[in-house]
PDB file of N, CA, C and O in Angstrom:
ATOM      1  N   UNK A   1      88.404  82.980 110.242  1.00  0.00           N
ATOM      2  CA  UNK A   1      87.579  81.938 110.829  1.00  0.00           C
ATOM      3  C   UNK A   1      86.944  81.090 109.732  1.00  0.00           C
ATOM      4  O   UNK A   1      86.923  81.473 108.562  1.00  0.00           O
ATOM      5  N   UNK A   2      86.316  79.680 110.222  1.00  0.00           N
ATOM      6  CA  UNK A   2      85.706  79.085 109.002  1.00  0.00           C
ATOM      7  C   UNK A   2      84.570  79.843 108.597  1.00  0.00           C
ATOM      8  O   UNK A   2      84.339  79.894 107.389  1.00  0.00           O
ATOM      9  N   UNK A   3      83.686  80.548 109.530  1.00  0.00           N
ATOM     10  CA  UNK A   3      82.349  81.369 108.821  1.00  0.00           C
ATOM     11  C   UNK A   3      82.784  81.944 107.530  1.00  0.00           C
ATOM     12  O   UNK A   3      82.167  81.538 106.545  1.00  0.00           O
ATOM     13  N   UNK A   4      84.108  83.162 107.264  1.00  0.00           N
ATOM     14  CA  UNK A   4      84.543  83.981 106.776  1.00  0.00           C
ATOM     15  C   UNK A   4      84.993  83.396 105.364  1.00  0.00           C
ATOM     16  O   UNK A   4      84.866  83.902 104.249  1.00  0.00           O
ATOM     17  N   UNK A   5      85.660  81.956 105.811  1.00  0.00           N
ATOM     18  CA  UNK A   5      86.702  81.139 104.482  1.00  0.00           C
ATOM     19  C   UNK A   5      84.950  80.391 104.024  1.00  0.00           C
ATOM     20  O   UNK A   5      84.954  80.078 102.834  1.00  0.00           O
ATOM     21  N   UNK A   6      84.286  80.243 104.362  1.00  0.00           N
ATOM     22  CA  UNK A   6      83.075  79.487 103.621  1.00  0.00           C
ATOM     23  C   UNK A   6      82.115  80.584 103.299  1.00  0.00           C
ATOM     24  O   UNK A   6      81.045  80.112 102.912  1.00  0.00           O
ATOM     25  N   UNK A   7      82.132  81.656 103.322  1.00  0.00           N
ATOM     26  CA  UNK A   7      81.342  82.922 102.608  1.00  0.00           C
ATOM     27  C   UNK A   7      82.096  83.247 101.451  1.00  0.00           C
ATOM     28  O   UNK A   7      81.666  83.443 100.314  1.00  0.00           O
ATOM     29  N   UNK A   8      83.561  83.293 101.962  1.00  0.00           N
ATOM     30  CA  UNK A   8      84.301  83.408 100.547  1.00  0.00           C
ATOM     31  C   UNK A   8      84.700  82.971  99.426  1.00  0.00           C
ATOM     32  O   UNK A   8      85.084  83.510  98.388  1.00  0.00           O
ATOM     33  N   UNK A   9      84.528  81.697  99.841  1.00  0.00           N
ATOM     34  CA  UNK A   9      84.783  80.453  98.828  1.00  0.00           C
ATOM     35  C   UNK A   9      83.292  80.061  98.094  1.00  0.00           C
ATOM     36  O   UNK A   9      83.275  79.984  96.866  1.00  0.00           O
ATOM     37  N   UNK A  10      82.172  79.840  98.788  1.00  0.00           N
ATOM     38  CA  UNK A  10      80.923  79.679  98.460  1.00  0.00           C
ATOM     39  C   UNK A  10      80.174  80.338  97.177  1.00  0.00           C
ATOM     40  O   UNK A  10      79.291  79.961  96.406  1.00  0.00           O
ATOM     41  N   UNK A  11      80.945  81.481  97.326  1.00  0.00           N
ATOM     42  CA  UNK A  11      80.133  82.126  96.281  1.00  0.00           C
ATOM     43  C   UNK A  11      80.454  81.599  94.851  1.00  0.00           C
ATOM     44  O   UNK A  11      79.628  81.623  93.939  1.00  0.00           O
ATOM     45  N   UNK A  12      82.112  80.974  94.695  1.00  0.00           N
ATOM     46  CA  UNK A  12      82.698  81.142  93.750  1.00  0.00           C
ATOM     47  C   UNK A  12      81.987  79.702  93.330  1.00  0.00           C
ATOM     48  O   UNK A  12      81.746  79.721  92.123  1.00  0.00           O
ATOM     49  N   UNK A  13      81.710  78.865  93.753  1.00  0.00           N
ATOM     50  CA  UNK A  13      81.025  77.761  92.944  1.00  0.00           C
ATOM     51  C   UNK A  13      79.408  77.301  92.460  1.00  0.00           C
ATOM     52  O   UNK A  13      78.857  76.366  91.880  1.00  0.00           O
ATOM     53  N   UNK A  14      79.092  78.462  93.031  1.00  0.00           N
ATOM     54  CA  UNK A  14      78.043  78.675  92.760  1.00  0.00           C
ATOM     55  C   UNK A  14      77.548  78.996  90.910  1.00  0.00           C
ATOM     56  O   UNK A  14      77.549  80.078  90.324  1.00  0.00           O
ATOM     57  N   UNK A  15      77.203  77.753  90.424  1.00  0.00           N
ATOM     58  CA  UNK A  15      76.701  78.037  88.941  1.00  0.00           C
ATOM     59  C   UNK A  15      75.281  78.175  88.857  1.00  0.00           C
ATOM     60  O   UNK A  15      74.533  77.307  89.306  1.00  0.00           O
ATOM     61  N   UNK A  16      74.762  79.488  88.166  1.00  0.00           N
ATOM     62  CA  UNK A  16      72.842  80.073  88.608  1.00  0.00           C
ATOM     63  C   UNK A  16      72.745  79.878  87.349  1.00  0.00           C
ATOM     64  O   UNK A  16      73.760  80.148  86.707  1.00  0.00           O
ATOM     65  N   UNK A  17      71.369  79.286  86.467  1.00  0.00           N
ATOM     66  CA  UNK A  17      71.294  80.114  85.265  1.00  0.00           C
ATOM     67  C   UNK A  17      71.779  80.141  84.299  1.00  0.00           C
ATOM     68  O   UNK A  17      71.709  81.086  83.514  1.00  0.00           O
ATOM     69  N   UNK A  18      72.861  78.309  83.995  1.00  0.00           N
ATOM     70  CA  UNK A  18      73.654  78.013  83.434  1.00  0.00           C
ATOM     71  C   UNK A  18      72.238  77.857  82.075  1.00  0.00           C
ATOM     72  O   UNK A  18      71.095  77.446  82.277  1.00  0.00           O
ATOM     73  N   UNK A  19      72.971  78.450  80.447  1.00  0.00           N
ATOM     74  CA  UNK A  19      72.132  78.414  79.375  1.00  0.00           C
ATOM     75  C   UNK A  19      71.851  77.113  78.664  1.00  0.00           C
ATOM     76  O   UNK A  19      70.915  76.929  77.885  1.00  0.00           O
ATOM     77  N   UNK A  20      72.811  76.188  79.036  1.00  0.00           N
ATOM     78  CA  UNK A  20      73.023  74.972  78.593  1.00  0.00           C
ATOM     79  C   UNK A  20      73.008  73.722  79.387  1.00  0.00           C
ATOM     80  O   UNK A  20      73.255  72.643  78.850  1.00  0.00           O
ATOM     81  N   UNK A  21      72.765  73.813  80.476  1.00  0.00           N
ATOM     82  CA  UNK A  21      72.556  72.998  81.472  1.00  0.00           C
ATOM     83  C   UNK A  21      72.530  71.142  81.475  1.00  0.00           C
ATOM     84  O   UNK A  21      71.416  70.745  81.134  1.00  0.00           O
ATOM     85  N   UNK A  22      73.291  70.256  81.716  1.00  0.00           N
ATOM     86  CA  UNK A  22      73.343  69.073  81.779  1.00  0.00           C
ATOM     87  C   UNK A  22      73.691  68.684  83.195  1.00  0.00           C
ATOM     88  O   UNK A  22      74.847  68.503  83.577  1.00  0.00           O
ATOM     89  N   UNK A  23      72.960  68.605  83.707  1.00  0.00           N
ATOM     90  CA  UNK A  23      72.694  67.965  84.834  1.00  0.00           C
ATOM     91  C   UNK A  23      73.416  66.747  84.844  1.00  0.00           C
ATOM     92  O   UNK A  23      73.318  66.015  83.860  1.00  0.00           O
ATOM     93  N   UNK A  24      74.053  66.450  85.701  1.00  0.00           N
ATOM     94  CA  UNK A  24      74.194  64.989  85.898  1.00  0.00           C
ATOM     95  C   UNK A  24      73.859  64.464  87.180  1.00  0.00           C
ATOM     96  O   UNK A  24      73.665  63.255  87.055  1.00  0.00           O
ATOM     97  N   UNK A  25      73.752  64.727  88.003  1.00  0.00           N
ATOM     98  CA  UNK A  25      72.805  64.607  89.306  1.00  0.00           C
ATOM     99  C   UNK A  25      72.565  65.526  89.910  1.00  0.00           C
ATOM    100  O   UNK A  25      73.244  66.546  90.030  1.00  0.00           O
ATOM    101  N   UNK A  26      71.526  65.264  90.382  1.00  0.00           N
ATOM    102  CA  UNK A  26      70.941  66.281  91.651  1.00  0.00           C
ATOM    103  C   UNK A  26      71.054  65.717  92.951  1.00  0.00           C
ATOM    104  O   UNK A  26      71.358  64.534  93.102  1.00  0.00           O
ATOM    105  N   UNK A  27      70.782  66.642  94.089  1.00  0.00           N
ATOM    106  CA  UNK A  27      70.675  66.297  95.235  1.00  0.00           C
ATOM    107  C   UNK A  27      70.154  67.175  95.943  1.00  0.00           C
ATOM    108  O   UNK A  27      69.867  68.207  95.336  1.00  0.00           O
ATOM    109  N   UNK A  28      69.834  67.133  97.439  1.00  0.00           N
ATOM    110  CA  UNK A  28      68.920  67.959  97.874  1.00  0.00           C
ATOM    111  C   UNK A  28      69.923  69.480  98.356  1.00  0.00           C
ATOM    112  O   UNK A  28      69.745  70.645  98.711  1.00  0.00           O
ATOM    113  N   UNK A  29      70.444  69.024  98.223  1.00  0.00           N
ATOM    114  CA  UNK A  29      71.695  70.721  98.379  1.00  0.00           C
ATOM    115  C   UNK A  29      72.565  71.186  97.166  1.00  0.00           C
ATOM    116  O   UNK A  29      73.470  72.016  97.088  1.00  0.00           O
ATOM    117  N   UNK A  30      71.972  70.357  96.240  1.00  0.00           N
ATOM    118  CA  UNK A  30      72.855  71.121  95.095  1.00  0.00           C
ATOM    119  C   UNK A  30      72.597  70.153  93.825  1.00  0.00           C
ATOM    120  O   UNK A  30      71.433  69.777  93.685  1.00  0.00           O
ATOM    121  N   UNK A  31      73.635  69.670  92.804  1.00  0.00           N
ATOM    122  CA  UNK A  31      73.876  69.511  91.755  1.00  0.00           C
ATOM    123  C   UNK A  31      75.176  69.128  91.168  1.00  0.00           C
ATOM    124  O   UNK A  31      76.208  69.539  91.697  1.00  0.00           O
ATOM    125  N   UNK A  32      75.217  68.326  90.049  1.00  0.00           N
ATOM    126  CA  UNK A  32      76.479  68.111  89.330  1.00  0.00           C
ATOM    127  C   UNK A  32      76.140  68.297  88.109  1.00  0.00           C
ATOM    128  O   UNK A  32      75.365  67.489  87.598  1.00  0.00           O
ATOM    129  N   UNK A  33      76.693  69.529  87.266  1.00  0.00           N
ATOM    130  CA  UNK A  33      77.143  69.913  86.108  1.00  0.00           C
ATOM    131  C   UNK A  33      78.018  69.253  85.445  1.00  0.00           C
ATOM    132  O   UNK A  33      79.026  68.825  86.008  1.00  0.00           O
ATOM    133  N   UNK A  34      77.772  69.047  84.069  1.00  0.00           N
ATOM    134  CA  UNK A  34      78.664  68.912  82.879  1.00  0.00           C
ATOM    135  C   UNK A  34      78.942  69.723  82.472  1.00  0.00           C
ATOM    136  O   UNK A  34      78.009  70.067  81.747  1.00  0.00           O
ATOM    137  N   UNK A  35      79.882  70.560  82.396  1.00  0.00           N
ATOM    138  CA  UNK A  35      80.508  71.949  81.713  1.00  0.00           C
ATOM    139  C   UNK A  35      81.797  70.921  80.813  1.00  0.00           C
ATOM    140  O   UNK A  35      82.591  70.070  81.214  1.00  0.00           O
ATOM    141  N   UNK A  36      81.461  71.607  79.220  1.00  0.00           N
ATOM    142  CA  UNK A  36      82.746  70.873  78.608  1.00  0.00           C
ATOM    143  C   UNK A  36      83.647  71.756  77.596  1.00  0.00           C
ATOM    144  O   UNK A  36      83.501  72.976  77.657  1.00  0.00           O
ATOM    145  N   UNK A  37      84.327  71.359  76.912  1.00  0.00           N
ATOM    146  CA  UNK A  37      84.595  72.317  75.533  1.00  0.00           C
ATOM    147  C   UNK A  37      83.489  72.758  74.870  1.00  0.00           C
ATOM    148  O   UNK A  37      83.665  73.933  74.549  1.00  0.00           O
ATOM    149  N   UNK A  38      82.871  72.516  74.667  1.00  0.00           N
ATOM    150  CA  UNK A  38      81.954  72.602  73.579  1.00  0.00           C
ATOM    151  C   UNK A  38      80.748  74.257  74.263  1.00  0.00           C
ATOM    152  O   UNK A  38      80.300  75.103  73.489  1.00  0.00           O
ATOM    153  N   UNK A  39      80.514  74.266  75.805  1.00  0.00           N
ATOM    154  CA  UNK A  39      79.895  74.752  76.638  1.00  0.00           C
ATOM    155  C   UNK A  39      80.008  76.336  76.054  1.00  0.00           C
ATOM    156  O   UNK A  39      80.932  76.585  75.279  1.00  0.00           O
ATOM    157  N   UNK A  40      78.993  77.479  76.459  1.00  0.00           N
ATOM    158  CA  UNK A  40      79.553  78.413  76.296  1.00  0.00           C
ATOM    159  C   UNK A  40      80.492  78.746  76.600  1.00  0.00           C
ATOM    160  O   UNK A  40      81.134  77.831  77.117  1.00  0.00           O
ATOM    161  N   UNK A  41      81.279  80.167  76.544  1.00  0.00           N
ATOM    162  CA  UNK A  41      82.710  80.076  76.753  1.00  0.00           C
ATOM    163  C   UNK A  41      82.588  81.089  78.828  1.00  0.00           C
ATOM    164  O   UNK A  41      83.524  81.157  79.625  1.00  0.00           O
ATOM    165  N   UNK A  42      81.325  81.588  79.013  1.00  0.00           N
ATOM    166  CA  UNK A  42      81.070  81.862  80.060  1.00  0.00           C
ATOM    167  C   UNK A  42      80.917  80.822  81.439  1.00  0.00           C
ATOM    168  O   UNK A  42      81.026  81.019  82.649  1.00  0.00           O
ATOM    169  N   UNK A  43      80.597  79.568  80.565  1.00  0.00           N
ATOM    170  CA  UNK A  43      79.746  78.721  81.575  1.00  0.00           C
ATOM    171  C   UNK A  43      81.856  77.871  82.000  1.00  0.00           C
ATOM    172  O   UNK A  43      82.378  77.495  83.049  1.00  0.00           O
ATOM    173  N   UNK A  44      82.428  77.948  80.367  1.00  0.00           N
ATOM    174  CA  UNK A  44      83.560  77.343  80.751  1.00  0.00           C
ATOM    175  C   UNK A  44      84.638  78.214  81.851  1.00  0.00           C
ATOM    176  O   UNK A  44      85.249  77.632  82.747  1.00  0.00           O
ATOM    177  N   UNK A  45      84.742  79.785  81.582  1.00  0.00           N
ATOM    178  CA  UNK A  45      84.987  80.271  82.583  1.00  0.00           C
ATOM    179  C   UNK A  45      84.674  80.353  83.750  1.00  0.00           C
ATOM    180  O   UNK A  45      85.690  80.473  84.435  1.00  0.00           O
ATOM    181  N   UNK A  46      83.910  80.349  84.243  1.00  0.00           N
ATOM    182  CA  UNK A  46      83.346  80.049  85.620  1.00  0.00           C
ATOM    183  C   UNK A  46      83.496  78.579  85.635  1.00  0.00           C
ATOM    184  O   UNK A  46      82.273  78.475  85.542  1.00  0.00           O
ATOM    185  N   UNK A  47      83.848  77.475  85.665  1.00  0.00           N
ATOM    186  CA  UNK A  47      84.041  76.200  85.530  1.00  0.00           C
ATOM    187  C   UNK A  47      85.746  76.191  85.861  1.00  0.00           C
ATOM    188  O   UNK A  47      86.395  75.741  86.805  1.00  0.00           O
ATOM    189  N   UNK A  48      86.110  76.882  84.658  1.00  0.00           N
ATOM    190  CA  UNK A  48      87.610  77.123  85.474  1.00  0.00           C
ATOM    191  C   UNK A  48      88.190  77.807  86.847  1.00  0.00           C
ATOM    192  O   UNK A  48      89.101  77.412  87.575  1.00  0.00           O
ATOM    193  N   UNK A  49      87.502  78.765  86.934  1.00  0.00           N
ATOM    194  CA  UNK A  49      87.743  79.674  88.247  1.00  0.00           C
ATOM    195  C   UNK A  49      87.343  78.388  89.081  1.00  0.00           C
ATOM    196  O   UNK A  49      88.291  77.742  89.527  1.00  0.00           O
ATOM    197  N   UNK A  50      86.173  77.971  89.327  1.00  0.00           N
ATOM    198  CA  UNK A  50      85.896  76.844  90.418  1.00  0.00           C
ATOM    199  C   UNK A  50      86.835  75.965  90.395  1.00  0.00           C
ATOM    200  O   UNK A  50      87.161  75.489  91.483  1.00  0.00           O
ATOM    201  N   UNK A  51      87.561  75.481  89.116  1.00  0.00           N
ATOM    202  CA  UNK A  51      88.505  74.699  89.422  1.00  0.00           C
ATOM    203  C   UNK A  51      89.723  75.046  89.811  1.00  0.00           C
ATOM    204  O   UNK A  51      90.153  74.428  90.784  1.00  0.00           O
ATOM    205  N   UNK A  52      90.259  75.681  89.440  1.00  0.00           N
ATOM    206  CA  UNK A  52      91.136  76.644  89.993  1.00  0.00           C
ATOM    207  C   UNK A  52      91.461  76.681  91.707  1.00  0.00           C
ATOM    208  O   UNK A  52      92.416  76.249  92.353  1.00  0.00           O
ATOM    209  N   UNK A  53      90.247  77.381  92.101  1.00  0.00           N
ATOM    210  CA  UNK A  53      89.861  77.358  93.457  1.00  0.00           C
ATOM    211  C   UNK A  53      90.014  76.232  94.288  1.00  0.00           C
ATOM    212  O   UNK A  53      90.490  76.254  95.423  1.00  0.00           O
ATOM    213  N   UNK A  54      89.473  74.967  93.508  1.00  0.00           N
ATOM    214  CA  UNK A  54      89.758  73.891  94.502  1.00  0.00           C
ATOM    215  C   UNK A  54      91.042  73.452  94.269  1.00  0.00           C
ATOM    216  O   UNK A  54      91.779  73.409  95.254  1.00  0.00           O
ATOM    217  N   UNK A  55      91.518  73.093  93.126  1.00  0.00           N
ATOM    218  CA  UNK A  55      93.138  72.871  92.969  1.00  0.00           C
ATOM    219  C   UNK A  55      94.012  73.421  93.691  1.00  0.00           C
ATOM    220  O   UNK A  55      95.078  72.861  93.947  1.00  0.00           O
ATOM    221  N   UNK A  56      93.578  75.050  94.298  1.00  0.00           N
ATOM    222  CA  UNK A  56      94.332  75.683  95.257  1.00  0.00           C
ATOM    223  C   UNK A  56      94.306  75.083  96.464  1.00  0.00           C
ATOM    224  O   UNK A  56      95.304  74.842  97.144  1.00  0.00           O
ATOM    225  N   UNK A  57      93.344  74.870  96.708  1.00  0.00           N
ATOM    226  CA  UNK A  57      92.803  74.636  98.474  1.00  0.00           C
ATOM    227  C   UNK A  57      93.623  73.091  98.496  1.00  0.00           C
ATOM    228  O   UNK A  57      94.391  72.918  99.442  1.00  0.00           O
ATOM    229  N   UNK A  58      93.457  71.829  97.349  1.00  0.00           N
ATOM    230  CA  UNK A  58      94.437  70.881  97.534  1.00  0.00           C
ATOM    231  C   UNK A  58      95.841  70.772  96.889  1.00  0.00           C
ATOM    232  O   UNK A  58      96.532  69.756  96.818  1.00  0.00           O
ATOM    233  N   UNK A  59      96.134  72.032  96.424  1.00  0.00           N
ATOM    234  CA  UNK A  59      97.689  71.974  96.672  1.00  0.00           C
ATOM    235  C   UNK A  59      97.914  71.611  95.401  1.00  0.00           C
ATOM    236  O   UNK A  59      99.078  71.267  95.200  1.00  0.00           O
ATOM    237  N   UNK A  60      97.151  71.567  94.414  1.00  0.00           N
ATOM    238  CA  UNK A  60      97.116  70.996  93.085  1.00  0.00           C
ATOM    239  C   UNK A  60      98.237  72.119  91.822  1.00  0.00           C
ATOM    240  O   UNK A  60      98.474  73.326  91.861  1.00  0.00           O
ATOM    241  N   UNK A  61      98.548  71.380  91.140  1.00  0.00           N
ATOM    242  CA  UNK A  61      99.702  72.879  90.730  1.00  0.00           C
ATOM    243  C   UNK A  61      99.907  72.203  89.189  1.00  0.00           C
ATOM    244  O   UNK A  61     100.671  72.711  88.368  1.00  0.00           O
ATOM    245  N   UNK A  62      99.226  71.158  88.958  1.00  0.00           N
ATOM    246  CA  UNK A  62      99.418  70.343  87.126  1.00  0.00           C
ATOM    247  C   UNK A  62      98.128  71.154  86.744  1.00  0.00           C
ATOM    248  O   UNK A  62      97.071  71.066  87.368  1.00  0.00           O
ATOM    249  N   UNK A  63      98.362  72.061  85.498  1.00  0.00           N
ATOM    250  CA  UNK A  63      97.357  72.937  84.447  1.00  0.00           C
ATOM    251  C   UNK A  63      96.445  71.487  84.081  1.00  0.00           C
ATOM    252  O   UNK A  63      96.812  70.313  84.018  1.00  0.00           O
ATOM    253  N   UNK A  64      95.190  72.085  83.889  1.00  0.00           N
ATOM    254  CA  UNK A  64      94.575  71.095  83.083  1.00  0.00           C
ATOM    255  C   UNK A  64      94.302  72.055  81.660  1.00  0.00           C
ATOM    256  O   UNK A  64      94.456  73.273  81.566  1.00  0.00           O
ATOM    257  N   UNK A  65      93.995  71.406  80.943  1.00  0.00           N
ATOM    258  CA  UNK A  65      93.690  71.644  79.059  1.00  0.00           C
ATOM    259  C   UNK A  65      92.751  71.230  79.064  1.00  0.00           C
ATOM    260  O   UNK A  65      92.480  70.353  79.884  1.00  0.00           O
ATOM    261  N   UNK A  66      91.641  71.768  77.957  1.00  0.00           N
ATOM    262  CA  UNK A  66      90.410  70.373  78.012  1.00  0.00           C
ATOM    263  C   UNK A  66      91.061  70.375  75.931  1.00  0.00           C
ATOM    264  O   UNK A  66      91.216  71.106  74.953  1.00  0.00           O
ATOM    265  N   UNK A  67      91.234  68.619  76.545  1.00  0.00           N
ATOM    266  CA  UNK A  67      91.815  68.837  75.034  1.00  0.00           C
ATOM    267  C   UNK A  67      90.789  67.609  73.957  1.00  0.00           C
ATOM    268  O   UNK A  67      91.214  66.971  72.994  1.00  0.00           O
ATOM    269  N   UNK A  68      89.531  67.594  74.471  1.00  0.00           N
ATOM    270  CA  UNK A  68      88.562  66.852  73.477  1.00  0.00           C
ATOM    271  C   UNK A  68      88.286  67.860  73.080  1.00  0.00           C
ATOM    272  O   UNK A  68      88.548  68.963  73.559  1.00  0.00           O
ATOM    273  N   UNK A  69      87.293  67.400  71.452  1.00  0.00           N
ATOM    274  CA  UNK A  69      86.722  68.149  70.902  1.00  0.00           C
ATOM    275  C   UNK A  69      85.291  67.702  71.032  1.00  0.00           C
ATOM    276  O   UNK A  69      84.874  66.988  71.944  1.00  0.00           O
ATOM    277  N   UNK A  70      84.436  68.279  69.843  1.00  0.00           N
ATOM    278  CA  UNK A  70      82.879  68.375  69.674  1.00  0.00           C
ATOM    279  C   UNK A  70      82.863  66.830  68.659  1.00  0.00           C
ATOM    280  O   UNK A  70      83.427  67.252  67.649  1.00  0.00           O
ATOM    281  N   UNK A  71      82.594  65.564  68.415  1.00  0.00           N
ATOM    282  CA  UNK A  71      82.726  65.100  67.137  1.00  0.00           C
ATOM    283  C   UNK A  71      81.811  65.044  66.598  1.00  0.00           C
ATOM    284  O   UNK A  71      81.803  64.640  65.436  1.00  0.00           O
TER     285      UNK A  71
END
């Protein structure tokens, strides 16, 4: 059911407590993060899994790289 697919999915984008935090907007239900290369390598894992996740749900199947650096 949708209750079940939005308990399960929900959790996974959920970023708490990020150490490095860049906000790029807020809103009254949430937030937009900058997670980049440079990010811890925790904050970038969980950044990938979320992406991951949605790439699944749209069928998405091209790898991304993050191929900037720090300059």
């Amino acid at each position: 059911t949708n209750t079940k697919y939005h308990n399960y999915t929900t959790p996974a984008i959920r970023l708490r407590n990020l150490k490095h935090q860049h906000i790029l907007q807020q809103f009254l239900d949430g937030s937009i993060y900058m997670i980049g290369c440079t990010s811890p390598s925790t904050e970038q894992k969980k950044a990938e899994h979320v992406r991951e996740l949605i790439d699944n749900e749209l069928g998405i199947t091209t790898p991304f790289n993050c191929l900037w650096s720090e300059a």
